[in-house]
C-alpha positions as CSV (number, residue, x, y, z in Angstrom):
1,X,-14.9,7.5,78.0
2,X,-16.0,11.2,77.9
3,X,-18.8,11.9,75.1
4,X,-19.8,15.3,74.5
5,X,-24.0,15.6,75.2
6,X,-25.9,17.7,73.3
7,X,-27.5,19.6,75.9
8,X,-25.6,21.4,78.8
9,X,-26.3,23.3,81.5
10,X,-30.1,23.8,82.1
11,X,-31.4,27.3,81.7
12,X,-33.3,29.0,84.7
13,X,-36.2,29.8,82.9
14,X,-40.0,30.2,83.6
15,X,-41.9,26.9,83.0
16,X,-45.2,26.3,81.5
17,X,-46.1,23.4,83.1
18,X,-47.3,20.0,81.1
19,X,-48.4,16.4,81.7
20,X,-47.2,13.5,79.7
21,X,-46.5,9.8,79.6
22,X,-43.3,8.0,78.9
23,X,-42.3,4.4,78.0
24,X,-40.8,2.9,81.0
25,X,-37.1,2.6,78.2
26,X,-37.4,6.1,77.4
27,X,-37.6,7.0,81.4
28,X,-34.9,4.8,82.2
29,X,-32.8,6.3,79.1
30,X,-34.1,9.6,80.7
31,X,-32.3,8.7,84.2
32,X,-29.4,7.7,82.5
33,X,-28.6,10.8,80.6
34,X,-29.4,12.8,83.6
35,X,-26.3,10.5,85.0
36,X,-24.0,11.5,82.3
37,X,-24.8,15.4,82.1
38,X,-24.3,15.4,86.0
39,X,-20.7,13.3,85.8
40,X,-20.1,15.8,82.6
41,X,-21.0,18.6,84.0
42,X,-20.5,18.3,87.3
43,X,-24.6,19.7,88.1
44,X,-26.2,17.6,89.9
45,X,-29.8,16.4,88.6
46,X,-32.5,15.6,90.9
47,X,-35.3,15.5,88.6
48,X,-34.3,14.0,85.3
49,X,-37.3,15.3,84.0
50,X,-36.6,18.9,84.0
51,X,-34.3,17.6,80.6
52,X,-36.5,17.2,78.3
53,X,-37.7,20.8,77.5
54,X,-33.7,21.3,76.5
55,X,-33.7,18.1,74.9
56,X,-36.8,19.1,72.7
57,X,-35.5,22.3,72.1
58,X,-32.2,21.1,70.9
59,X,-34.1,18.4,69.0
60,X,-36.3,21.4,67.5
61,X,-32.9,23.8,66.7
62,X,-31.2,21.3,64.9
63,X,-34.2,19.3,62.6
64,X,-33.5,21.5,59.5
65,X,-36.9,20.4,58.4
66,X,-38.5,22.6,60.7
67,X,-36.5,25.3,60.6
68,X,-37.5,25.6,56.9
69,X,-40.7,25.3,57.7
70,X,-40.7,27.8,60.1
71,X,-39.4,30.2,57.6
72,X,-41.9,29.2,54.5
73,X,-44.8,29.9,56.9
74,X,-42.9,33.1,59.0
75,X,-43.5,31.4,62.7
76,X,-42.3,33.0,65.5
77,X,-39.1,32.1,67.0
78,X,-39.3,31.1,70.7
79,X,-39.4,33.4,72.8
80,X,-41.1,36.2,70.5
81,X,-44.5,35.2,70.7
């Protein structure tokens, strides 16, 4: 079965680098989905972590609360600031 993941290829794009912890399910769901973007996508991932800025930015693009939010209180779009 083929699904169609909500992130795709990973942008080449300057990091700001960050520290964090994650429960040992959410790092093995991590590794998983860095499994099935590479067999979708046919990139392969050698650091499953280098997902989750895309996945928080998709996460961010799509919560509608936050995009009205952003547009009540003008913040700047990423990128622009």
């Amino acid at each position: 079965m083929t699904a169609k993941l909500k992130i795709g290829a990973l942008p080449d794009d300057k990091p700001i680098k960050i520290s964090i912890e994650l429960p040992a399910s959410v790092h093995r769901n991590l590794v998983a989905y860095a499994k099935a973007l590479g067999s979708e996508s046919g990139q392969h991932i050698n650091d499953p972590t280098k997902l989750i800025a895309p996945m928080l930015a998709r996460f961010m693009a799509t919560d509608r609360g936050f995009a009205k939010l952003k547009r009540a209180v003008h913040l700047p779009e990423a990128g622009t600031g």
